[in-house]
C-alpha positions in Angstrom: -11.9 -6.8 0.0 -8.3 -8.2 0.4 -7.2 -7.2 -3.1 -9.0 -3.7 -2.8 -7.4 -3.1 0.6 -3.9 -4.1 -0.9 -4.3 -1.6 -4.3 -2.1 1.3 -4.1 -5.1 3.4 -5.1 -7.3 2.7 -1.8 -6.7 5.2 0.6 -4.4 4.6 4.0 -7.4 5.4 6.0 -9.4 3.1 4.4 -6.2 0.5 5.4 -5.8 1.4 8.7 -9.4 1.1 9.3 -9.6 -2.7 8.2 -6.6 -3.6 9.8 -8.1 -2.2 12.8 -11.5 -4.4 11.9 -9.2 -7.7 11.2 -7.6 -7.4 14.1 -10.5 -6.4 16.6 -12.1 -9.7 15.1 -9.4 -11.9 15.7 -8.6 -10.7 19.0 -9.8 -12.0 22.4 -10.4 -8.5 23.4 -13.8 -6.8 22.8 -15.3 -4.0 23.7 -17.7 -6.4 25.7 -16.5 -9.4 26.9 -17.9 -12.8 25.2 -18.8 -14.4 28.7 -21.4 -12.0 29.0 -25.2 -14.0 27.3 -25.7 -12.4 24.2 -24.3 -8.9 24.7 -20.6 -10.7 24.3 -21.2 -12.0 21.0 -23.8 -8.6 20.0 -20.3 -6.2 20.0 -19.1 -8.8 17.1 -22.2 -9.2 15.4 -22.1 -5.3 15.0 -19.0 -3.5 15.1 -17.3 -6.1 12.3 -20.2 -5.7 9.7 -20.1 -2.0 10.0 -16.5 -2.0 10.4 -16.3 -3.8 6.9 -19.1 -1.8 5.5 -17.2 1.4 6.2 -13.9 0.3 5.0 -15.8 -0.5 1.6 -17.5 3.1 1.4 -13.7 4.3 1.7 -12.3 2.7 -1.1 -12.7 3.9 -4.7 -15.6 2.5 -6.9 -12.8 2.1 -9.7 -10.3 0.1 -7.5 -13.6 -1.9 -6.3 -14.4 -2.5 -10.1 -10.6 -3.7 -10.6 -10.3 -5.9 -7.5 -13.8 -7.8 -8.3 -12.5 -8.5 -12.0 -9.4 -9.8 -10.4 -11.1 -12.0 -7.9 -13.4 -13.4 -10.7 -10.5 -14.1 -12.2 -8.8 -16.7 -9.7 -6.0 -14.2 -8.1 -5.2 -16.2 -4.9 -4.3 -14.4 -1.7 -0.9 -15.3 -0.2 -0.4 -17.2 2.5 2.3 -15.1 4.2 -1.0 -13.3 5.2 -1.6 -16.3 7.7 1.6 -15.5 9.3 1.5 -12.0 9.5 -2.1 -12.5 11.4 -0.6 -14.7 14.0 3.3 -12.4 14.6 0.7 -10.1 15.0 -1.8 -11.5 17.4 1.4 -12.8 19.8 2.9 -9.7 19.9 -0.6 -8.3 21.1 -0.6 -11.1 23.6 3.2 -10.2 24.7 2.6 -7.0 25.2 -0.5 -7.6 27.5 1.6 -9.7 29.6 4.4 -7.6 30.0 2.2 -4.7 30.8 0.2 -7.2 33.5 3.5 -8.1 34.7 5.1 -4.6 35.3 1.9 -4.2 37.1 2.5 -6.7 39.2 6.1 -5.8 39.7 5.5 -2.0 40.8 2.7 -3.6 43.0 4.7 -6.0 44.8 7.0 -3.2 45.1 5.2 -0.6 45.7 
Protein backbone atom coordinates (compact mmCIF):
# COMPACT_ATOMS: atom_id res chain seq x y z
CA UNK A 1 0.00 0.00 0.00
CA UNK A 2 3.00 2.40 0.66
CA UNK A 3 4.52 1.97 -2.78
CA UNK A 4 0.93 2.12 -4.50
CA UNK A 5 0.10 5.33 -2.43
CA UNK A 6 3.61 6.83 -3.46
CA UNK A 7 3.10 5.93 -7.57
CA UNK A 8 2.46 8.94 -9.59
CA UNK A 9 -0.40 7.03 -11.21
CA UNK A 10 -2.67 6.59 -7.97
CA UNK A 11 -4.97 9.30 -7.71
CA UNK A 12 -4.58 12.41 -5.07
CA UNK A 13 -7.79 11.42 -3.62
CA UNK A 14 -6.85 8.15 -3.15
CA UNK A 15 -3.55 10.01 -1.23
CA UNK A 16 -5.28 12.32 0.72
CA UNK A 17 -7.56 9.67 1.96
CA UNK A 18 -4.71 7.43 3.47
CA UNK A 19 -2.93 10.16 4.77
CA UNK A 20 -6.04 10.99 6.51
CA UNK A 21 -6.32 7.06 7.70
CA UNK A 22 -2.41 7.13 8.88
CA UNK A 23 -2.82 9.90 10.59
CA UNK A 24 -6.32 9.30 12.32
CA UNK A 25 -4.53 5.99 13.50
CA UNK A 26 -1.61 7.41 14.88
CA UNK A 27 -3.29 10.10 16.59
CA UNK A 28 -4.61 10.25 20.20
CA UNK A 29 -7.74 11.82 18.86
CA UNK A 30 -10.68 9.55 17.84
CA UNK A 31 -13.81 10.01 17.01
CA UNK A 32 -14.60 8.08 20.38
CA UNK A 33 -12.37 8.36 23.03
CA UNK A 34 -10.26 5.05 24.05
CA UNK A 35 -11.26 5.42 27.87
CA UNK A 36 -14.61 4.55 26.95
CA UNK A 37 -14.94 0.02 27.45
CA UNK A 38 -15.02 -1.26 24.13
CA UNK A 39 -16.63 1.59 22.16
CA UNK A 40 -13.04 3.44 22.43
CA UNK A 41 -11.11 0.88 20.79
CA UNK A 42 -14.55 -0.21 18.25
CA UNK A 43 -13.96 3.40 16.28
CA UNK A 44 -10.27 1.89 15.49
CA UNK A 45 -11.18 -1.49 14.87
CA UNK A 46 -13.64 0.02 12.16
CA UNK A 47 -12.90 3.22 10.61
CA UNK A 48 -8.91 2.09 9.83
CA UNK A 49 -9.94 -1.25 8.06
CA UNK A 50 -12.50 0.51 5.93
CA UNK A 51 -10.38 3.48 5.68
CA UNK A 52 -7.57 1.24 4.13
CA UNK A 53 -10.10 -0.77 2.21
CA UNK A 54 -11.29 2.32 0.47
CA UNK A 55 -8.01 3.86 -0.21
CA UNK A 56 -7.26 0.35 -2.01
CA UNK A 57 -10.61 0.46 -4.26
CA UNK A 58 -9.20 4.03 -5.27
CA UNK A 59 -6.08 3.15 -6.64
CA UNK A 60 -5.64 1.54 -10.09
CA UNK A 61 -5.51 -2.31 -10.54
CA UNK A 62 -2.34 -1.75 -12.81
CA UNK A 63 -0.40 0.46 -10.23
CA UNK A 64 -1.65 -2.32 -7.53
CA UNK A 65 -0.14 -4.98 -9.99
CA UNK A 66 3.24 -2.84 -10.22
CA UNK A 67 3.62 -2.01 -6.50
CA UNK A 68 2.99 -5.87 -5.43
CA UNK A 69 5.85 -6.95 -7.98
CA UNK A 70 7.89 -4.38 -6.45
CA UNK A 71 7.28 -5.38 -2.83
CA UNK A 72 7.97 -9.05 -3.78
CA UNK A 73 10.91 -7.86 -4.98
CA UNK A 74 12.55 -6.43 -1.68
CA UNK A 75 12.00 -2.48 -2.39
CA UNK A 76 12.48 -1.08 1.15
CA UNK A 77 10.48 1.82 2.38
CA UNK A 78 12.61 4.85 3.55
CA UNK A 79 12.97 5.73 6.82
CA UNK A 80 12.62 9.48 6.36
CA UNK A 81 8.93 8.23 6.47
CA UNK A 82 9.48 7.66 10.37
CA UNK A 83 10.32 11.30 10.66
CA UNK A 84 7.83 12.77 8.66
CA UNK A 85 5.12 10.65 10.92
CA UNK A 86 6.40 12.21 14.07
CA UNK A 87 7.06 16.45 12.56
CA UNK A 88 3.72 15.60 11.83
CA UNK A 89 2.10 14.27 14.87
CA UNK A 90 4.02 17.32 17.05
CA UNK A 91 2.79 19.83 14.91
CA UNK A 92 -0.79 18.32 15.54
CA UNK A 93 0.02 18.36 19.19
CA UNK A 94 1.27 22.15 18.91
CA UNK A 95 -1.41 23.33 17.43
CA UNK A 96 -3.87 21.77 20.07
CA UNK A 97 -2.08 23.47 22.59
CA UNK A 98 -1.89 26.73 21.17
CA UNK A 99 -5.50 26.63 20.33
CA UNK A 100 -6.22 25.35 24.27
CA UNK A 101 -4.04 28.09 25.25
CA UNK A 102 -5.65 31.04 23.31
CA UNK A 103 -8.66 29.69 24.86
CA UNK A 104 -7.51 30.05 28.01
CA UNK A 105 -6.15 33.52 27.30
CA UNK A 106 -9.51 35.15 25.85
CA UNK A 107 -11.08 33.34 28.94
CA UNK A 108 -8.99 34.83 31.52
CA UNK A 109 -9.50 37.84 29.67
CA UNK A 110 -12.56 37.85 28.79
Amino acid sequence: MYLAVRHPATPWYAKALAAGIVIYAVSPFDLIPDPIPVLGHLDDIIIVPLGVLAVRWMIPVAVLAECRAQAAAGVSIKASWKWTGGIVIVSLWLLCLAWIGLALWHWATG
